[in-house]
C-alpha positions in Angstrom: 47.1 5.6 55.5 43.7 5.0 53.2 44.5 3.2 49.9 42.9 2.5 46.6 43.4 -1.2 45.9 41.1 -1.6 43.3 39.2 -0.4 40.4 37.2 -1.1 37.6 35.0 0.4 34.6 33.0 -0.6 32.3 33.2 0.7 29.0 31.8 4.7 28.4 29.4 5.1 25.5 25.8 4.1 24.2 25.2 0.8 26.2 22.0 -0.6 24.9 22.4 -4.2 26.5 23.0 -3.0 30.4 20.5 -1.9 32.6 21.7 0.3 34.9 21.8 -2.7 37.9 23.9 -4.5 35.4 26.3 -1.8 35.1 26.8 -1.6 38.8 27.2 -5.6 39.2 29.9 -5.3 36.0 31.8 -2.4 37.7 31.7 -3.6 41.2 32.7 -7.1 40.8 35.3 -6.3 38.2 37.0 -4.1 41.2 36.4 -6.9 43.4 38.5 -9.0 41.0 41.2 -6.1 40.7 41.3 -6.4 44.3 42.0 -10.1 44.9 39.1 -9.6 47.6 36.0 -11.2 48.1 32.6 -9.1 48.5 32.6 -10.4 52.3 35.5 -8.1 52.6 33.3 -4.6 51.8 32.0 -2.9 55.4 30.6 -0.1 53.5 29.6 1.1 50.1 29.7 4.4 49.0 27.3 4.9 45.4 27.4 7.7 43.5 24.3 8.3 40.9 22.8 11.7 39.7 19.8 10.9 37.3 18.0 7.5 38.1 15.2 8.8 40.7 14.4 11.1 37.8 14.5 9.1 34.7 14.0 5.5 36.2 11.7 7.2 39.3 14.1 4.8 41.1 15.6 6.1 44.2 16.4 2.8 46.1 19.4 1.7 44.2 21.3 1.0 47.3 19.2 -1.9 48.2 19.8 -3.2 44.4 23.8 -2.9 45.0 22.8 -4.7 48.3 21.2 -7.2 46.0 24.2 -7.4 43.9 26.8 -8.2 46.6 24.3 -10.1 49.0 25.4 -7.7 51.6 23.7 -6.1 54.7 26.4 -3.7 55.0 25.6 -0.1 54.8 24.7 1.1 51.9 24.9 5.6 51.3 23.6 7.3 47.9 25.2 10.4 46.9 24.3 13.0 44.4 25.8 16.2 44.0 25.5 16.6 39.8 28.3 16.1 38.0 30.5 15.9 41.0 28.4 12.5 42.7 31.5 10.2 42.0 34.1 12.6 43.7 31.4 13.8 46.7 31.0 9.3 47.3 34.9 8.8 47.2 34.9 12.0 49.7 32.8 10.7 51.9 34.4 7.2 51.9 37.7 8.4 52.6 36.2 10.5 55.7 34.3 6.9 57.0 37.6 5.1 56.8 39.5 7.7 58.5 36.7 7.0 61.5 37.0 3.5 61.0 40.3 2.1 61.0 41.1 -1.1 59.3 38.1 -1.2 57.5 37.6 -1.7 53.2 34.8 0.2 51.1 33.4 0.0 47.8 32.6 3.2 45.7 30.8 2.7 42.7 29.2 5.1 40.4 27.0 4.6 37.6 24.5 5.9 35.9 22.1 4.9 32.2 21.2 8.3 30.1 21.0 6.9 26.6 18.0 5.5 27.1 15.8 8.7 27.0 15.1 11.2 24.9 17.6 14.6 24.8 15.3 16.3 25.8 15.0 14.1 29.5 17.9 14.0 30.2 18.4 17.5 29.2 15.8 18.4 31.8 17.2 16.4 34.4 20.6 17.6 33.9 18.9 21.3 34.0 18.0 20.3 37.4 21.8 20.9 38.4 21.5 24.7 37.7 19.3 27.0 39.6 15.6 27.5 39.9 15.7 31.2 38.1 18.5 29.6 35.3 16.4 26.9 34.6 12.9 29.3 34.5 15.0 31.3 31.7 15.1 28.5 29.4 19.1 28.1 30.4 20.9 24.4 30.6 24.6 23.8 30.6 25.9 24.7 27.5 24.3 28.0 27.8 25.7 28.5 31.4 29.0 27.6 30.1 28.8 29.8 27.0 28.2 32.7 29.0 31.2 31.6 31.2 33.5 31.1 28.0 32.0 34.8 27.1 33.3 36.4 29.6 36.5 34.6 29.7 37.9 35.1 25.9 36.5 38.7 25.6 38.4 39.0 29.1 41.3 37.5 28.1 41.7 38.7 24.1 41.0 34.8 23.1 39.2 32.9 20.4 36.9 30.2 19.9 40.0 28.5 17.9 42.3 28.7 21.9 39.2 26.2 23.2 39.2 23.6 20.2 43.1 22.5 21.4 41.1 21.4 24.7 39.0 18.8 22.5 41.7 18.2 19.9 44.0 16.7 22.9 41.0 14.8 24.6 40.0 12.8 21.5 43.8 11.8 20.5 44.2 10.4 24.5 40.6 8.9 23.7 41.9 6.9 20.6 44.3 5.1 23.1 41.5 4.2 26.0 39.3 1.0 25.3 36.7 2.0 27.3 37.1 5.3 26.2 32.8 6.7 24.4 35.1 8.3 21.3 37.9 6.5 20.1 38.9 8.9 17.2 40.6 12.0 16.6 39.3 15.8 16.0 41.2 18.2 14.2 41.2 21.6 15.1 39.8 22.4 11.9 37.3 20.0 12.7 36.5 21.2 16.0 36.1 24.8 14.7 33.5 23.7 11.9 31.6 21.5 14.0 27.8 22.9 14.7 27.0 25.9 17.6 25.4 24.5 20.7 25.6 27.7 22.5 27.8 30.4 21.5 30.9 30.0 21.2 31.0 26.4 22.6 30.3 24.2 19.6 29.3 20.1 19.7 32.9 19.0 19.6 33.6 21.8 22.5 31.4 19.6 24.5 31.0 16.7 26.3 28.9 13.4 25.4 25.6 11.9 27.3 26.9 8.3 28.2 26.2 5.3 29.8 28.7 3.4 32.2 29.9 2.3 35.9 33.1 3.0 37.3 34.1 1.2 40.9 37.5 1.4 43.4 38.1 -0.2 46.5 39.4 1.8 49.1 40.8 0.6 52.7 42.3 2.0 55.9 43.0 -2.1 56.6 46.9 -2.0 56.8 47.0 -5.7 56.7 44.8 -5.8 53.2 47.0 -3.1 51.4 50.3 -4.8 51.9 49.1 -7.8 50.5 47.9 -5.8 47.3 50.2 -5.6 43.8 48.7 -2.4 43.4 47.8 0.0 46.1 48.7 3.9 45.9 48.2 6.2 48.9 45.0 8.8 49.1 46.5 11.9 50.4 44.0 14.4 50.3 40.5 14.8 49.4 38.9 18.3 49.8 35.8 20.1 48.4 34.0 22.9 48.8 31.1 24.6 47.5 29.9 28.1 45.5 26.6 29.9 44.6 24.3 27.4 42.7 23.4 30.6 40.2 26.1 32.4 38.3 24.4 35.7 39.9 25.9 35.0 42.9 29.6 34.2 41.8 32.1 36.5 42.8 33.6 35.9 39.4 32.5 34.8 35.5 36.1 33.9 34.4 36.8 30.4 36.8 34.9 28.6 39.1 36.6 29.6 42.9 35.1 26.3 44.7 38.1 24.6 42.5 40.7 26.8 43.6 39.4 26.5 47.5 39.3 22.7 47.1 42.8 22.4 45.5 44.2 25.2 47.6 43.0 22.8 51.1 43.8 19.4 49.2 47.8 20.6 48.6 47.9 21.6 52.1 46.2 18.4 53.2 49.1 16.7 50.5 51.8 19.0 51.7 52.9 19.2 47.7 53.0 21.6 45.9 51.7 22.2 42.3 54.7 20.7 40.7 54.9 17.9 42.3 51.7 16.6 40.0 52.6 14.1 37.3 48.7 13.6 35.8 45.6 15.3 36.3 42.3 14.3 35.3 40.5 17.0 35.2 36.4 18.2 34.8 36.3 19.0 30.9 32.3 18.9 30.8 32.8 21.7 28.2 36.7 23.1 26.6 36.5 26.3 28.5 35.9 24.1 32.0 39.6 22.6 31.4 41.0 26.2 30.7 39.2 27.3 33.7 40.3 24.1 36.1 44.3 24.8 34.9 44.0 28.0 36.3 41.9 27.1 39.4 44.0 24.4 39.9 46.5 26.6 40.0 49.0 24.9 37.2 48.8 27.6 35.1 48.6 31.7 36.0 45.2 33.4 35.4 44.4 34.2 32.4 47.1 32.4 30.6 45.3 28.7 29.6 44.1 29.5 26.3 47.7 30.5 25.3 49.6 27.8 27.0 46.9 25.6 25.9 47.9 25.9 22.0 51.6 24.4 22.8 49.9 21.1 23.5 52.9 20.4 26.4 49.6 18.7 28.9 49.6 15.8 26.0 50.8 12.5 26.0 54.0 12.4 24.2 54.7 16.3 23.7 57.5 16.2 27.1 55.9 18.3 29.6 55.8 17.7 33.2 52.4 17.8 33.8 50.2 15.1 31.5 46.3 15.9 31.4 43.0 13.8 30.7 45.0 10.7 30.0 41.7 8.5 29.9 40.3 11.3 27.0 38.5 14.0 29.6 35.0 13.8 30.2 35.0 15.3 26.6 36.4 12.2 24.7 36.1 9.6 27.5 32.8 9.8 28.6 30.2 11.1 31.1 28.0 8.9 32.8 27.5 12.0 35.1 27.7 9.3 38.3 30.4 7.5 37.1 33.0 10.4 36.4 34.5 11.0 39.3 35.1 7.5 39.9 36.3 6.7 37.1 39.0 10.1 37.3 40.2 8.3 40.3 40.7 5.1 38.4 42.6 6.7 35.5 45.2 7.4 38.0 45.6 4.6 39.9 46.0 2.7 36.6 48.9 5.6 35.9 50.5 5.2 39.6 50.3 1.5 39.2 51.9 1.6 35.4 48.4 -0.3 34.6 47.5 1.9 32.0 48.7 0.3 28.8 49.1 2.4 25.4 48.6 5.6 27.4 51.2 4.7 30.3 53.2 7.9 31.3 57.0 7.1 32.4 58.1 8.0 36.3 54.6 9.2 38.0 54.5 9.4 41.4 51.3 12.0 42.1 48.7 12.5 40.4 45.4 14.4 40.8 41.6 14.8 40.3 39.0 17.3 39.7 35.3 16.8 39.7 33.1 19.7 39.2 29.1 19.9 40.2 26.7 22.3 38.5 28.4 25.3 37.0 31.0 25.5 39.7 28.1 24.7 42.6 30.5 22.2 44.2 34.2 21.3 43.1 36.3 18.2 44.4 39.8 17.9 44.7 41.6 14.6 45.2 45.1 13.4 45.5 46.6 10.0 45.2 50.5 9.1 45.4 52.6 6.1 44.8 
């Protein structure tokens, strides 16, 4: 069985006195520590980063993370979007599966504040298609349309998708690390400024800085003698049209539901049997679509259920979402997110989470998404 032993992040926000290398050493060393291990210990490291070969026109950052651990072990870039953190703990999982009683190191990171909106809105653009990008479309627009369809689809308001961010940012005020640390009324949420119809600044996710890192091993030895180690039981993704064109459907993003559908099979749960999720909330409507996808809640019925608040911390409901704050209040450091899902819930299964600590969790669940819906990941972890 492949276990997370380890995991650390550095804090999510404007970080103007890291470089980029220096939020990789800070995450990977602080897993390290969380670990009990020493770097000699890593066979394999697995680093997910979106954005650096465009902004830094730096696309050897494996041999800096080689730098960092003094290592000659191998060293594999991914980048799939938003979804590079999942896509690198994928892909780790799969090399220790092939190589038993080996340990890897996945680390994501990646420095956006550092460039102007309108770089790193063009590198972010380069997620979406050719023919999107040509008509003048980037991700809030993409998602706009999305949300379109979906509330005039479903009889819903723009006031259904504010309960999205007004949950984030109140699990936000109880995470450290967490880039917004403060709450949003609905109210707030509603009268907040249009970025793209009828998805609003407070509808949507920050640009952030940060470095997220866990240590994952199929060493039996190693994992009995960790205090904390939970069980990766699946880890599935799958892919969808790059263009929204060629979707079958507007209203959801169906690489999710084929991810989760293969990962409970690969679990052998069923949807019940998830405690905590932390899911892709790049904009409100993505959470109200990955509830559905995810197949927690029936189609169509998110922006309803969402209003009774039962996915918060506190409110009594079986199933506890975005614990760390979402991408939305948490953070994206597009590389680091996925990572850093993973993290939120091994600090949950191993009652490390502090003020946000759920009672009783046993599984708990993440969801990266790449693009529009391009690529979707769909992880599993269990006490």
């Amino acid at each position: 069985m492949i276990k997370v032993i380890g995991f650390y992040s550095t804090e999510f926000g404007e970080i103007w006195d890291k470089s980029l290398t220096a939020l990789i050493a800070d995450a990977t060393l602080g897993a390290l520590a969380d670990a009990k291990i020493e770097k000699e210990k890593i066979d394999a490291v697995f680093f997910a980063n979106m954005l650096s070969g465009v902004l830094e026109n730096n696309l050897m950052l494996p041999a800096r993370i080689s730098e960092v651990l003094g290592t000659h072990k191998p060293v594999f870039r991914t980048e799939a979007a938003c979804a590079s953190g999942a896509i690198a703990f994928h892909l780790a999982k799969n090399w220790l599966m092939a190589n038993p009683g080996k340990t890897a190191l996945v680390v994501g990171a990646e420095k956006l504040t550092d460039y102007s909106p309108e770089e790193v809105t063009a590198g972010l653009a380069a997620a979406a298609s050719g023919e999107e990008q040509a008509a003048g479309l980037t991700f809030p627009g993409l998602y706009a349309m999305m949300a379109q369809v979906y509330m005039q689809k479903y009889k819903y308001t723009e006031e259904n998708l504010a309960y999205v961010s007004h949950k984030n940012h109140y699990h936000g005020t109880l995470n450290p690390k967490a880039h917004f640390r403060r709450p949003v009324t609905i109210d707030q949420v509603l009268k907040s400024a249009y970025v793209a119809y009828p998805l609003k600044v407070l509808d949507s996710s920050p640009i952030s800085d940060g470095a997220s890192a866990v240590i994952v091993t199929s060493d039996e030895s190693l994992a009995k003698r960790s205090s904390h180690a939970v069980s990766v039981l699946a880890s599935e993704t799958a892919t969808d049209s790059i263009s929204l064109k060629g979707r079958t459907r507007l209203d959801g993003i169906e690489a999710t539901q084929i991810a989760a559908d293969l990962a409970f099979s690969a679990a052998k749960l069923g949807r019940g049997d998830i405690d905590v999720a932390e899911v892709h909330d790049s904009f409100s409507i993505a959470e109200l679509f990955a509830m559905e996808d995810l197949g927690f809640w029936k189609k169509g019925s998110a922006g309803s259920q969402i209003r009774d608040l039962a996915t918060m911390i506190g409110k009594g409901g079986k199933l506890t979402v975005n614990t760390s704050g979402g991408l939305k209040a948490g953070g994206h450091p597009v590389g680091a997110t996925g990572v850093k899902q993973i993290g939120e819930i091994y600090l949950q299964l191993t009652n490390q989470a502090d003020r946000r600590q759920l009672k009783k969790v046993k599984y708990g669940l993440t969801h990266n998404v790449g693009g529009s819906g391009g690529v979707a990941v769909v992880t599993i972890l269990g006490t």
